[in-house]
N, C-alpha and C positions, 0 to 999 in steps of 0.2 A: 795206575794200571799195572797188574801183576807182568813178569818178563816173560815174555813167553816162551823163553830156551827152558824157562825155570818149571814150567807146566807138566804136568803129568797128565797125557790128553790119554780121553779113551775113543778109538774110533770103530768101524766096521760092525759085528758081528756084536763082538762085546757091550760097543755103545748102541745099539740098536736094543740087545734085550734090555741094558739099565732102564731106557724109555720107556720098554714095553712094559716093564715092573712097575714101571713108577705110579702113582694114582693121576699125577697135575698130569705130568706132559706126554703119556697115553693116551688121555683123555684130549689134546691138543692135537697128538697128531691124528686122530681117528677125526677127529672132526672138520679137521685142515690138512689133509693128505698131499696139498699141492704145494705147501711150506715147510723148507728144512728146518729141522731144530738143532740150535747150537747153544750148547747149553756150559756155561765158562762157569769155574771154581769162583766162590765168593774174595771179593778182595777182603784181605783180613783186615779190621777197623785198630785204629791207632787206641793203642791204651792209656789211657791219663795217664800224664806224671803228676806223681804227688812228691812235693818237696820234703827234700830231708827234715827240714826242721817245718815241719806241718804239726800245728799242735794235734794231742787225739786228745777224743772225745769219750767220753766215759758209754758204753753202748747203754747204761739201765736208761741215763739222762739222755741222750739221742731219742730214743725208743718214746719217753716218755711225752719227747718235744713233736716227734713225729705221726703221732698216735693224736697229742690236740691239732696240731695241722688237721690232720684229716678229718677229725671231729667238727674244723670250722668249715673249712670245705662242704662236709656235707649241710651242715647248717643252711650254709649261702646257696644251695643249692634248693635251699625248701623243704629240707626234709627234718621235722624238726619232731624229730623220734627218738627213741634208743633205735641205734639196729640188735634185731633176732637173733642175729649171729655176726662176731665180729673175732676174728684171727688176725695175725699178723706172724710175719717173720724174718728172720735175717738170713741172707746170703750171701756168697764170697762175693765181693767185689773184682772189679777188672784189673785191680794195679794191688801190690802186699800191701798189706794190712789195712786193707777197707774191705766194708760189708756194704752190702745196701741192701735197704729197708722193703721188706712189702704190707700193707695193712689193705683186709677188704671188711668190707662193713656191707651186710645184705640188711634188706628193710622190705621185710612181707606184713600184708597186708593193708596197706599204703590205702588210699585216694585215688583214683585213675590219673585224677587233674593235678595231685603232686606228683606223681611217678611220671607221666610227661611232662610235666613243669620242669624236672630236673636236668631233664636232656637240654632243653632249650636255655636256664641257665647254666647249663654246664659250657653251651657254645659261646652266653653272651661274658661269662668270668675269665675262659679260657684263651683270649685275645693274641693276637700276632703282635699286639706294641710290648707285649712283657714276653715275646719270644716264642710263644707257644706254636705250634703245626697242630693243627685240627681237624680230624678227618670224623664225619658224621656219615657214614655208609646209608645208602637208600635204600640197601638189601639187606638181607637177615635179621639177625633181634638189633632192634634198635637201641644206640651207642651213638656216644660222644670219643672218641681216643685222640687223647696230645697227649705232646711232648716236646722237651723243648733242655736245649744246652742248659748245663749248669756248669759252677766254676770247675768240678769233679764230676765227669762225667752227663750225665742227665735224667731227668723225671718224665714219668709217665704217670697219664691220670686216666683212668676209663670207669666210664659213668655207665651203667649197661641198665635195658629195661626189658629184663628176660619175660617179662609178664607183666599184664596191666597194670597190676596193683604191686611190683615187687622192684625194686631199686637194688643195684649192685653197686655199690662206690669203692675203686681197688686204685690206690697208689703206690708208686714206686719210688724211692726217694735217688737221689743222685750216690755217690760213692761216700759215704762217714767214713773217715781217718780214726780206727780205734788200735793201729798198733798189733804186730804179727800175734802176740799172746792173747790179746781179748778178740782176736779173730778163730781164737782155734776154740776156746771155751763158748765163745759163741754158735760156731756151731756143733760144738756137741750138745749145745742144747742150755747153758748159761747163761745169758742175758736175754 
């Protein structure tokens, strides 16, 4: 819990119009006029340490390792297509000299019965005994999203069915150790 001598609170007039700008909690207090809103600074999340003598990893060979991940993944998923369109890319990492990974793989004009098929193994691979949190929303475009600790931070998978026939498969790898220099070539656009 942040200190609260340490806090930089906004109150009165000030905090009232932030609210009133805002879209969420506008929309909160107009609808709930009879509930104060106290609305507290995010505690800031702890950054991995990565050990000094952590080996790195070459990002081309990461990229390549992380790229058939996701390719099996979707596989197991039933979807056993090229995807239409498939990106990926690297970003800074939470701790120096890591990146982490994102790869999405879309798949138009699918099967209805695979494109729901997917969602549903997406919940029955994505299990709490291998650590995962799985949240499947009963509202908006229907989605599978976990995530779950890794030894460097953590992954994220989100299965999305923007359309009947259309499969979005987007992972996020946990933090790669590739070393301050192949972080900076990396993202200028190198690995």
């Amino acid at each position: 819990m942040p200190d609260p001598s340490t806090l930089d609170l906004v109150t009165g007039a000030a905090a009232a119009r932030q609210v009133a700008e805002d879209p969420f909690w506008s929309t909160v207090v107009r609808r709930h006029p009879d509930v104060d809103v106290v609305v507290l600074p995010p505690e800031a999340a702890a950054a991995p340490e990565v050990a000094g003598d952590e080996p790195t990893t070459d990002p081309a060979t990461a990229r390549e390792q992380l790229r058939g991940r996701m390719a099996a993944l979707w596989a197991a998923l039933g979807v056993d297509a090229e995807p239409t369109h498939l990106d990926d890319v690297w970003f800074a990492g939470s701790a120096p000299g890591t990146l982490r990974w994102q790869g999405t793989a879309t798949f138009d004009e699918l099967d209805p019965v695979v494109a729901s098929g997917a969602l549903r193994r997406a919940r029955d691979l994505l299990v709490e005994e291998d650590g995962w949190h799985v949240l499947a929303p009963a509202d908006g475009i229907p989605r599978v999203l976990a995530g779950r600790p890794a030894r460097l931070g953590r992954e994220d998978v989100q299965v999305l069915v923007p359309s009947g026939s259309r499969v979005v498969v987007r992972v996020r790898s946990a933090l790669v150790v590739v070393g301050p220099r192949a972080v900076r070539e990396a993202l200028d656009g190198g690995a």
